[in-house]
C-alpha positions, 0 to 999 in steps of 0.5 A: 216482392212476394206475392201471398196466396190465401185459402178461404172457403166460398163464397169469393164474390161478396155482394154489397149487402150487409147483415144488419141492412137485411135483417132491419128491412125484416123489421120493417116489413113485419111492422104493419103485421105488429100494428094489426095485432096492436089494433085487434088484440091491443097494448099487451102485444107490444108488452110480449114483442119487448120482452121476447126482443129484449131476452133474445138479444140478452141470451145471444150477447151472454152466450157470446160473452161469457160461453162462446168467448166470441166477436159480439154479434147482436149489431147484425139485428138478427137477435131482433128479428128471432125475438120478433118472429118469436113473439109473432108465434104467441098467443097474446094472453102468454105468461111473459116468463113462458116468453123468455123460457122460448127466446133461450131455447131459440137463440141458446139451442136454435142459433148459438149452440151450432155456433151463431148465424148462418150455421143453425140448421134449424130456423130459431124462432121455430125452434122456440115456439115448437119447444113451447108448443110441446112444453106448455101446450095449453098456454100456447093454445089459450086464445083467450084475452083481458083486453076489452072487446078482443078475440076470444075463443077457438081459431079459425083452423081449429073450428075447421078441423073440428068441422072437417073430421065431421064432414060438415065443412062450412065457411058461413061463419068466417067472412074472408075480408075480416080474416084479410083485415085481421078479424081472427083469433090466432098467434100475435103474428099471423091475424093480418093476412093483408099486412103480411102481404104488403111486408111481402111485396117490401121484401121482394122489392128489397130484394131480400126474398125471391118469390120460389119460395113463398109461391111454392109454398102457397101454390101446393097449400092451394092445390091440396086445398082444391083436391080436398074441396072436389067431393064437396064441389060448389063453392068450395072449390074457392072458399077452401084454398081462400080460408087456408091462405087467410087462416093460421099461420101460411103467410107468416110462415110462407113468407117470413119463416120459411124464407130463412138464408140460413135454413132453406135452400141455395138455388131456385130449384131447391126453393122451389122443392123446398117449399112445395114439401113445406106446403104438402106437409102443412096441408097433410097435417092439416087435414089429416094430422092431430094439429089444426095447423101444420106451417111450424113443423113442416118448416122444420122437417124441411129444415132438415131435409135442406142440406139434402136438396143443396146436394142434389140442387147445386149450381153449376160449377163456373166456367163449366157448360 
């Protein structure tokens, strides 16, 4: 009897864990976040939700089939999850064709240009919504609606910026249970700081996340906040951290974004550095840079910077001490 020997690359131990199992608890998670943006900015949301979802998934599926000449992957759910962290990085009031323009460059030079899932080193839907960012920057910056009765105006982080390059910080107008409940301007994504919580703790529970690195993350976003907030002493040493956990897009990109398997670091050590240099560097351009938020581009560089802290945080070699 011959016994057949194969070589394939790690991993050997394969969980029970599948793709799609993964990914739809995203989904799930982000649907309390999506019914607040329903709520506060109205139906329009689910108009630029369908579409980003729709176009993801068309470009991975053409790619696929017509460029890569591959096994169909839209079945893994991950095309969803690109389309609907994509959406949530939107404004509401976006043309629906600058929509599709960001699902191609997310998924044909995000994901499938490096050959699909698990080989982008770059998160997709960030990838997206940068290339929009720079491409479009007024419509990707006009909070404005036709909805009745919805937000209009300038988001909280512009308001601060404004204020902080002024030496007039003040958080009188920004009442915190409102930012926690959804009251806010902001991109589709990132108005319900209570509904991105809870889809937080669901992931957690899921086990699909750890907490290093939405804690590390979140931890260097306070401590900044707290170095910044001394000189003006008072309340400020915890309106500052509140305001910048609430405003923007932290716990979207804390915990949804950042938390990315195939972009972020494979050990605890290295998520933990990892996040703290995603929170640094959003607190530096905060505060410091020509943006009034900084999650999407921190994320990025350290997306980059990943494949650097793997080497140097790699785990130990089995059966070593």
């Amino acid at each position: 009897m011959q016994t057949r020997l194969f070589a394939a690359p790690s991993p050997h131990i394969h969980g029970g864990e599948k793709t799609p199992r993964i990914m739809g608890d995203v989904v799930l998670a982000l649907i309390p976040a999506l019914a607040v943006s329903i709520y506060a900015l109205g139906w329009r949301v689910l108009m630029i939700t369908a579409i980003s979802i729709v176009s993801c998934v068309l470009f991975e599926y053409l790619i696929q089939r017509f460029l890569l000449k591959g096994r169909n992957t839209i079945g893994d759910l991950s095309a969803v999850v690109t389309g609907l962290l994509l959406a949530f990085n939107l404004p509401v009031g976006i043309p629906w064709w600058i929509v599709v323009i960001g699902a191609l460059v997310a998924i044909g030079i995000g994901k499938m240009t490096f050959g699909g899932l698990g080989c982008n080193p770059f998160n997709p839907a960030l990838t997206g919504r940068i290339f929009l960012l720079i491409a479009y920057p007024v419509q990707m910056t006009d909070w404005t609606t036709s909805v009745p009765d919805a937000l209009s105006g300038s988001t909280a982080l512009a308001d601060f910026k404004l204020q902080y390059v002024t030496n007039a910080v003040s958080f009188d107008n920004h009442n915190f249970l409102d930012m926690l409940l959804g009251d806010m301007n902001g991109s589709m994504g990132e108005i319900g700081a209570l509904a991105l919580i809870l889809g937080g703790l669901y992931l957690l529970v899921r086990r699909v996340i750890t907490w290093h690195i939405p804690v590390a993350v979140l931890g260097t976003m306070i401590i900044f906040s707290v170095c910044a907030a001394i000189p003006m002493g008072g309340a400020m040493l915890w309106q500052m951290p509140t305001f910048h956990l609430l405003a923007g897009g932290a716990l979207l990109g804390a915990i949804f974004m950042a938390t990315d398997y195939a972009t972020s670091p494979m050990t605890h050590k290295g998520m933990i550095i990892y996040g703290i240099g995603i929170g640094a560097i959003t607190m530096i351009i905060r505060l410091w840079g020509a943006y009034p938020e900084g999650m999407s581009f921190a994320i990025f560089i350290m997306n980059a910077v990943t494949p650097l802290i793997n080497k140097y945080c790699r785990p130990k070699r089995f059966g070593t001490k």
